[in-house]
N, C-alpha and C positions, 0 to 999 in steps of 0.2 A: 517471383514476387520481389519487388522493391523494398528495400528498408526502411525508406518514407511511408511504407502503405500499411509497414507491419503493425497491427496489434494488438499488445497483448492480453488478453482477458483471463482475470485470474477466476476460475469458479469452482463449485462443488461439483464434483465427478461422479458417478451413479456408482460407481466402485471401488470409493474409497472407502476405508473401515470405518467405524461407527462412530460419529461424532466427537465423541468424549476424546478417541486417540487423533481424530485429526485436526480438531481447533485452536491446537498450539501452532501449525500450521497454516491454516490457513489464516490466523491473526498473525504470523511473522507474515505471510506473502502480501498481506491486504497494510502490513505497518510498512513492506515496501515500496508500493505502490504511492503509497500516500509520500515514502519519502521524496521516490523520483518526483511525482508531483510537485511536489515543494522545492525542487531545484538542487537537491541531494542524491544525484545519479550516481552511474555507477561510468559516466564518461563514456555511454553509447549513446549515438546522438541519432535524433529522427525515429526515436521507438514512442509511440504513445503507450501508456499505462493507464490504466481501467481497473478501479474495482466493481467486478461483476452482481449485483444486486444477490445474485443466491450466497456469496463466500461474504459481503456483507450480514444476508441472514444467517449463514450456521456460527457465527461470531454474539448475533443479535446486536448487531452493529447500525442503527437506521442509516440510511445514507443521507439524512439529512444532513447529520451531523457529521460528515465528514470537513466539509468548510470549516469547521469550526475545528476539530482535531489537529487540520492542517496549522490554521495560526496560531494556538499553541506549539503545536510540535515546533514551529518556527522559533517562537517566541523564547523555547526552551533549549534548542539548541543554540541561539544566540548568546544569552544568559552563562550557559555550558563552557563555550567557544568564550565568552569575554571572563569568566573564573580561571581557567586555564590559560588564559592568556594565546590564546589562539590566533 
């Protein structure tokens, strides 16, 4: 498989433990996803990132509202970045 073809789909697993222990979890995976998204990678290049509609539901995350988390999240790391003098 290609590395342009690769990706990743982050989602809820039929055998992870019970919610309450993994939605710390799966809301870090889904707030990285959002970050690659937003142009805040990790410097691997040609992976698409996906948050999968189930690790948005066990969060109760709508995916509508991801568009909108991202230009905050932008907006705030900006902000962040120009206090610190970045």
């Amino acid at each position: 498989m290609e590395l342009a073809s690769l990706e990743i789909r982050i989602s809820r697993s039929e055998n992870l433990p019970a919610l309450s222990q993994a939605a710390s979890t799966v809301l870090r995976l889904v707030a990285d996803v959002l970050a690659h998204q937003a142009g805040y990678s990790n410097n691997v290049e040609n992976v698409k990132y996906e948050v999968d509609e189930e690790a948005a539901e066990a969060i109760g995350l709508p995916l509508e509202q991801l568009h909108s988390i991202k230009s905050v999240m932008i907006s705030e790391v900006n902000r962040a970045q120009e206090a610190f003098q970045m």
